[in-house]
Steps between C-alpha positions, in 0.01 A plus 500: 500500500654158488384330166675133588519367839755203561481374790717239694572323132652197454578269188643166474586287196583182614694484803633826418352852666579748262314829688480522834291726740421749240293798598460750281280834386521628106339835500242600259664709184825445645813291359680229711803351416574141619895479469787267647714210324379215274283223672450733805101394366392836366357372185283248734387763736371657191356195320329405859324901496366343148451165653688358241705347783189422791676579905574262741367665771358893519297686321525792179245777468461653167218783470241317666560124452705324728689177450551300826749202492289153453188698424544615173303323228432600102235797605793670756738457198306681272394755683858614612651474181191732395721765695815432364708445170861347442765619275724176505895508404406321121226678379239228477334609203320292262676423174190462271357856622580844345614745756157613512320193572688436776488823688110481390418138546512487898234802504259275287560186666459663837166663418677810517389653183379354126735498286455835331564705824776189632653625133491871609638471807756275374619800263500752745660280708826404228511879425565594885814236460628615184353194262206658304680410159614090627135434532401280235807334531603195672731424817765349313579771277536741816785610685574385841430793632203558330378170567515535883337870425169281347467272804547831739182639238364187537493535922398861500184436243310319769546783709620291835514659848842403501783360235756260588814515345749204492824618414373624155816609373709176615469325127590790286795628328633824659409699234140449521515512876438917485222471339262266764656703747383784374150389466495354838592879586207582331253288721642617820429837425173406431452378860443158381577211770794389438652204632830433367793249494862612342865502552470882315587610832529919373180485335338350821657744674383792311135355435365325774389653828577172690751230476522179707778260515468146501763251623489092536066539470476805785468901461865603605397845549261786276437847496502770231671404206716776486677422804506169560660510087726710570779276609552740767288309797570403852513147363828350379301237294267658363762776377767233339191376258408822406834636457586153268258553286617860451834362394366290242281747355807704462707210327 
């Protein structure tokens, strides 16, 4: 069952059109990969399925609220980000807040819980990603790693039909790449929706169930991620990027 419907999506900024035509399923508990080179406009395609970026033209479905281009006002907005939280590239946590207020703070503020059972499931949650002893500490004493780990917490909290993920290991060190990965691992095998962006092309490849590559604002081609990753395809493009990256992984 299709969770988000994109249909014939377009998005201009200025006189540029930076997706074009996009029509798209992500399937409920499943992981999709958006992949291709920088400025192909995967991170808008996944900041318009937030509406942080509102469509030209088209429409997004996300659960049951649909967004339809020059129709959506402050009531659509908030209903379809009711579906869905983002995992950005820097973290986006709040300074001033312990660890634990800002995995908890979102639950209270969305009428989600009080703040005793926002602090409980804000525990729970940081143990699940390996952070029950950072809690009463602040962002800037944490690792990258860990950092990016918090706002991940911080998404899965609210308990969202489906998590975004915008290249969420892109601003870290190598070192503390593993460990994100790792805990992204750990949602997919929970079935959550995943929608991700990254250039990890072998951990796509070995997590997600679809991939779709995006060229110059259009869907190239998708299918299972395992294939269409592989390097190995019937397309010459689409096989040169993947096999690239593989090379710089390796040096």
């Amino acid at each position: 069952m299709s969770l988000i419907e994109v249909k014939n999506l377009s998005v201009k900024i200025g006189n540029k059109e930076i997706l074009k035509n996009i029509n798209l399923n992500v399937e409920k508990g499943a992981v999709t990969a958006f992949v291709g080179p920088s400025g192909s406009g995967k991170t808008t395609l996944l900041r318009t399925l937030n509406l942080l970026q509102l469509p030209t033209t088209g429409s997004i479905k996300v659960g049951n609220t649909v967004a339809t281009a020059g129709r959506i006002n402050a009531k659509v907005v908030h209903d379809l980000r009711k579906n869905s939280a983002m995992v950005f590239q820097q973290f986006n946590l709040f300074k001033n807040l312990t660890v634990l207020e800002n995995v908890a703070n979102p639950l209270i503020y969305n009428h989600l819980a009080n703040k005793e059972a926002a602090e409980e499931k804000a525990i729970e949650v940081l143990k699940s990603v390996g952070l029950a002893g950072v809690v009463n500490q602040y962002p800037v004493t944490l690792s990258g790693g860990q950092q990016q780990r918090v706002s991940i917490a911080r998404a899965v909290a609210v308990k969202p039909k489906v998590i975004l993920l915008d290249e969420p290991t892109s601003a870290l060190d190598p070192e503390l790449v593993e460990s994100v990965l790792q805990t992204i691992a750990g949602l997919a095998k929970e079935h959550i929706t995943l929608a991700l962006v990254t250039h990890e092309m072998e951990f796509a490849r070995q997590i997600a169930d679809e991939a779709v590559f995006i060229e110059d604002g259009q869907i190239l081609s998708k299918g299972p991620a395992k294939e269409l990753l592989s390097g190995n395809t019937s397309s010459t493009r689409i096989d040169s990027f993947i096999n690239s990256l593989k090379r710089s992984a390796i040096l």
